[in-house]
C-alpha positions in Angstrom: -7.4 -0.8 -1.6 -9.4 -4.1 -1.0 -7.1 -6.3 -3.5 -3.7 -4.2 -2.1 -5.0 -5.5 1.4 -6.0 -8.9 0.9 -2.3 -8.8 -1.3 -3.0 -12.7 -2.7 -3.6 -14.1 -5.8 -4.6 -17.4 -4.7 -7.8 -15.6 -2.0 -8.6 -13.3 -5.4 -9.5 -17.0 -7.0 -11.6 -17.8 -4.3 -13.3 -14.8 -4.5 -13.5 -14.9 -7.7 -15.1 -18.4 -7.9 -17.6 -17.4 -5.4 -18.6 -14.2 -7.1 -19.3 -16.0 -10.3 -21.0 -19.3 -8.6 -23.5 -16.6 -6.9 -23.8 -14.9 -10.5 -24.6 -17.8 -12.3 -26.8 -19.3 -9.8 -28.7 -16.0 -8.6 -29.2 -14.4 -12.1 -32.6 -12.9 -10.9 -31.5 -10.9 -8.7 -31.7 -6.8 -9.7 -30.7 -3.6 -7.7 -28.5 -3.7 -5.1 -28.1 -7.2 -4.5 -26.7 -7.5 -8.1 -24.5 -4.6 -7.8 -23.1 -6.3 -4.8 -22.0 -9.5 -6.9 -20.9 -7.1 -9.9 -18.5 -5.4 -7.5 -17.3 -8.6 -6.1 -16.4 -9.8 -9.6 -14.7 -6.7 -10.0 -12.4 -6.9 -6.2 -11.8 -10.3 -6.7 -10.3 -9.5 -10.5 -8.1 -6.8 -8.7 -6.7 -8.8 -6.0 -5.7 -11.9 -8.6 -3.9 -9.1 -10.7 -2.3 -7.5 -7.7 -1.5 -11.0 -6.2 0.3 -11.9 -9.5 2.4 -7.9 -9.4 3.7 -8.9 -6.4 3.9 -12.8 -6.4 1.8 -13.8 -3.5 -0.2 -17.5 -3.9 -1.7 -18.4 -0.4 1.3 -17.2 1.1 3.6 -20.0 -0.3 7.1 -19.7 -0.4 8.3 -18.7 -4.1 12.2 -19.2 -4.7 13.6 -16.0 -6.2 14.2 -18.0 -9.4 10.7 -19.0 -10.5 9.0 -17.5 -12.8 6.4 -16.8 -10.9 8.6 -14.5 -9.3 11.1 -13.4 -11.8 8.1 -11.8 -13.8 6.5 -9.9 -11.0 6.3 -6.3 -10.7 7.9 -6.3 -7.4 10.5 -8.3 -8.2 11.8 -6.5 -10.8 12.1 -3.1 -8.8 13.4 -4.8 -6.3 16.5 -6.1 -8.7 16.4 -2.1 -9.9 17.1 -1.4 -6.2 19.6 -3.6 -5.7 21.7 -2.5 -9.6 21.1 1.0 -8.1 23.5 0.0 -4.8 25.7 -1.7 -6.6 26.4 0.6 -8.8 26.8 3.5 -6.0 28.6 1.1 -3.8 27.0 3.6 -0.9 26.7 2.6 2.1 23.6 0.8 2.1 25.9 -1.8 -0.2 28.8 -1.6 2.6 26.1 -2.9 4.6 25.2 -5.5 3.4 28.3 -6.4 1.9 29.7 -6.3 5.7 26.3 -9.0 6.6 26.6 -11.2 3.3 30.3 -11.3 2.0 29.0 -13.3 -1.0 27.3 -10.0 -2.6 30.6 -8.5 -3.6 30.8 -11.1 -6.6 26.9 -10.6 -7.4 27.0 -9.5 -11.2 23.3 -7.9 -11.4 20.3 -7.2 -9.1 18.7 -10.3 -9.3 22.3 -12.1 -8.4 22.6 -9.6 -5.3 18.7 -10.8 -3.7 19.9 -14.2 -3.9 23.6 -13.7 -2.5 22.2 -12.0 0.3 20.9 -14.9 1.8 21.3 -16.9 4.8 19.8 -20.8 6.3 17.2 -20.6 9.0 16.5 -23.2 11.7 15.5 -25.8 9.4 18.4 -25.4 6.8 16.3 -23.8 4.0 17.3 -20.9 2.6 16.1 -17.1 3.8 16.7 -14.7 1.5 16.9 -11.2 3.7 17.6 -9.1 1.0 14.9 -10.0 -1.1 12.4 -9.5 1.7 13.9 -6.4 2.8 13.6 -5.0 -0.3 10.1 -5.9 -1.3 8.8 -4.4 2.4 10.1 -1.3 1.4 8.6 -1.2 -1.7 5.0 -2.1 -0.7 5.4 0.1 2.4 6.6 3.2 -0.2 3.9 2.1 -2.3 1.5 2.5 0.3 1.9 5.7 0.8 2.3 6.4 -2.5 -1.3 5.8 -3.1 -1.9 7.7 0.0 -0.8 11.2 -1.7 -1.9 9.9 -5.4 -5.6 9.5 -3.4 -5.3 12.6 -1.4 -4.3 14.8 -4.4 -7.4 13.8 -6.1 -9.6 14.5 -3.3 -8.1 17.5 -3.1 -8.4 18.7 -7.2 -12.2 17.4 -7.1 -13.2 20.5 -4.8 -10.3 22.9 -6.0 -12.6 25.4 -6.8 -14.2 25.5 -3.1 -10.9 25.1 -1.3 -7.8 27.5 -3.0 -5.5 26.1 -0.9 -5.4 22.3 -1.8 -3.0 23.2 -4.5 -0.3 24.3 -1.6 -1.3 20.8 0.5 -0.7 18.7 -3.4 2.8 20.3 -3.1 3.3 20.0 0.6 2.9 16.3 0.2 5.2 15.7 -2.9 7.6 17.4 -1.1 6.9 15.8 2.2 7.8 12.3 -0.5 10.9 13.5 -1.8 12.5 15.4 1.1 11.6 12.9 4.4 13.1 10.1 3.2 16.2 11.8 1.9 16.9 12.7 5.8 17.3 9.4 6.9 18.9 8.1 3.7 16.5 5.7 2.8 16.3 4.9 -1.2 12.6 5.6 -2.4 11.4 3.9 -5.8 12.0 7.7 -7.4 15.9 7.3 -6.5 16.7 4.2 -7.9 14.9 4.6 -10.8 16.5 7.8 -11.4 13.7 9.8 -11.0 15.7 12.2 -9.1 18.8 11.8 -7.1 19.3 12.3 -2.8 20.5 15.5 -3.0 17.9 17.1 -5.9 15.3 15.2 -3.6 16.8 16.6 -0.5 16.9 20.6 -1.5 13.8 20.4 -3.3 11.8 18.2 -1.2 12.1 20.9 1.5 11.8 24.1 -0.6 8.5 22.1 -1.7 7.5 21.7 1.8 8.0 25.2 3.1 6.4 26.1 -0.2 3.6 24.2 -0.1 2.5 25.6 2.9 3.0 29.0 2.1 0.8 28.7 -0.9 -1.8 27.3 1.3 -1.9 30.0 3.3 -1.8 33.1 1.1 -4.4 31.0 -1.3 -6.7 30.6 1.7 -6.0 34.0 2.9 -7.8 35.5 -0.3 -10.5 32.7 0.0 -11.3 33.0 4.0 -9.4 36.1 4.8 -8.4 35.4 8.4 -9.2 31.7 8.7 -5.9 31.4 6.6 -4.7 31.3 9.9 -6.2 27.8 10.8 -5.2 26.8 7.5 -1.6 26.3 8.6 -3.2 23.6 11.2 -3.5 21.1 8.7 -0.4 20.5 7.7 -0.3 18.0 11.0 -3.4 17.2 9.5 -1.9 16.2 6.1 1.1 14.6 7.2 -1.2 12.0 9.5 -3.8 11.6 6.6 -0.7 10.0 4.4 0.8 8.0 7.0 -2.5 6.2 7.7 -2.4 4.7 4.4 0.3 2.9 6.0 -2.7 0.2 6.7 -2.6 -0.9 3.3 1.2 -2.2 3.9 0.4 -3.1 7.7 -2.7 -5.4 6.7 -1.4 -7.1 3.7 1.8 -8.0 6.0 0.2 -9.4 8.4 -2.2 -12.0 6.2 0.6 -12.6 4.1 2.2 -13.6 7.7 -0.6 -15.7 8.7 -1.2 -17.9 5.6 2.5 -18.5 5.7 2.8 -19.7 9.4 -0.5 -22.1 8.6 1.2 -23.4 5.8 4.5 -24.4 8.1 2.5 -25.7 10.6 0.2 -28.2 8.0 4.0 -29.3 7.0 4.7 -30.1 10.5 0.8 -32.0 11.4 1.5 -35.1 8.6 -1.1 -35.4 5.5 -4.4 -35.4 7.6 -3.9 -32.8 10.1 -1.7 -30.6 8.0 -5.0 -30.6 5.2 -7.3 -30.3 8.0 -4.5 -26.7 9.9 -4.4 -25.5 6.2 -7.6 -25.2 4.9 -9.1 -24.3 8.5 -6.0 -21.9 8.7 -6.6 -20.4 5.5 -10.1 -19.8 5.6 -9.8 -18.2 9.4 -7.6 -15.7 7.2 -9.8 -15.3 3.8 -12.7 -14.5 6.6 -10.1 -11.9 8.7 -8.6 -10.3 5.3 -12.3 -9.7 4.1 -13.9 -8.4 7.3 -10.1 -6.1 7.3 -9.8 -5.3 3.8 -13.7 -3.6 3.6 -13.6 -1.7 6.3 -10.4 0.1 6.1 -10.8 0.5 2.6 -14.2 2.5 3.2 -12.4 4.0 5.9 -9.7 5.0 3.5 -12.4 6.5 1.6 -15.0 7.9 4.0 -12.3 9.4 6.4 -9.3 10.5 4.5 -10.8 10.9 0.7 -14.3 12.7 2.1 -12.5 14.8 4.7 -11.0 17.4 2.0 -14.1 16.9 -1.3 -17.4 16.0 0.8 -20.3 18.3 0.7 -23.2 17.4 2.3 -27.1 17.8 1.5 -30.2 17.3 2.3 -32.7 18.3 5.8 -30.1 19.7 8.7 -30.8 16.6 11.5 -32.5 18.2 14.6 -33.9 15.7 16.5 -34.9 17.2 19.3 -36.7 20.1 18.1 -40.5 20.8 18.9 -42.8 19.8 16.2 -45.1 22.8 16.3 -49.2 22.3 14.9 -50.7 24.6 12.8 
């Protein structure tokens, strides 16, 4: 979660740097403190690998043709959504054919990001498609790991709670069918996963279904709290769409670091060193504070809420403390 937040290879580095200055430096440290430096060593390693999956190097602008790019794991579903339109022609295609005229000669996926381009204000090249298609992607992806995250929460305490295996199929179903209404193309179509229409009727079937397993599972566990059992599919639907922070987040520091880059172009060589590197670490220092604590969140709120069990002395503070 921390590394799909902070979404930059180049920040991983820094952190990585850091972690291993403090490790070399501090190398009596024990307990906790040296936990602490282990687990940065170990963030800072995930957000240079997850940087590098999805191309992102203190938000500079990568042409669609570098390597840098053409060998990222984004990049390459991204050209598998855009062979998957082409070779439907559906009306996501039309679309775009109708905004980029040029994409009606584009011979693969990778020759259809590019096409579907256009010049900004300055005369450089935006390339909508390609942006378009990786937001989706991260965004799906987001809540991808929302239900992957969920499900496991929910198979750790199985045994206490019956009815998590009707909630694991309300929210695969909730995946494939949801989408499929507003005809938007999920990493599952266009990999051929499953079609639309197999999405479509099972996705809901998989939806009604799930919640009736929930309930007739809990209503052998808890007898009549079955009842309040049907509550939480609100519940379940929120919990996955709050994930949606993981997208939101990394969007908006990928955002930042770009706009401080534009503007160090604009400043000349001393004041556009001086807006860059104050820029960028304004942002390191936002995407850390942002990327802990919704990642704990993530954890604390939507993992703990369905496999927590708590121990220990019942808290009662303002009970009489009685001599004997």
């Amino acid at each position: 979660f921390f590394a799909m937040i902070v979404s930059d290879a180049g920040y991983g580095r820094v952190y990585l740097l850091l972690a291993l200055f403090l490790n070399f430096k501090l190398r009596d440290l024990t307990g906790s403190n040296k936990r602490l430096i282990k687990l940065s060593i170990i963030v800072s390693s995930c957000c240079i690998v997850w940087g590098v999956l999805i191309a992102s190097f203190f938000g500079l602008s990568i042409g669609p043709d570098n390597p840098l790019r053409k060998t990222s794991f984004i990049h390459a579903l991204a050209v598998k959504k855009a062979e998957y339109h082409i070779e439907l022609k559906d009306e996501a295609y039309k679309e775009w054919e109708r905004d980029f005229p040029n994409v009606s000669s584009a011979t693969d996926g990778h020759d259809f990001l590019v096409k579907a381009s256009k010049l900004d204000e300055k005369g450089a090249p935006k390339y909508v498609a390609l942006e378009d298609f990786y937001d989706n992607i991260l965004m799906e992806f987001s809540l991808l790991m929302g239900i992957f995250h969920l499900t496991f929460s929910f198979l750790r305490y199985l045994l206490r709670t019956w009815s998590g295996i009707g909630w694991i199929v309300f929210m695969v179903g909730g995946y494939l069918y949801f989408p499929s209404i507003i005809h938007a193309t999920t990493i599952a179509n266009f990999l051929h996963i499953v079609s639309k229409p197999v999405a479509l009727e099972w996705g809901l079937r998989m939806v009604l279904g799930g919640i009736g397993i929930a309930f007739i599972l809990s209503l052998f566990q808890k007898r009549w709290g079955a009842f309040h059992e049907l509550l939480n599919a609100v519940q379940e639907f929120s919990d996955v769409l709050s994930y949606l922070r993981l997208y939101a987040l990394a969007l908006a520091g990928m955002i930042m670091a770009n706009t401080f880059n534009e503007m160090g172009e604009q400043m000349g060589i001393f004041g556009g060193i001086l807006i860059i590197v104050f820029g960028h670490l304004t942002n390191l220092g936002l995407s850390t504070m942002g990327a802990t604590i919704h990642s704990l969140r993530l954890n604390f709120l939507e993992w703990y809420h369905y496999s927590f069990e708590g121990g220990g002395r019942l808290f009662n503070p303002l009970c009489l403390r009685r001599s004997k």
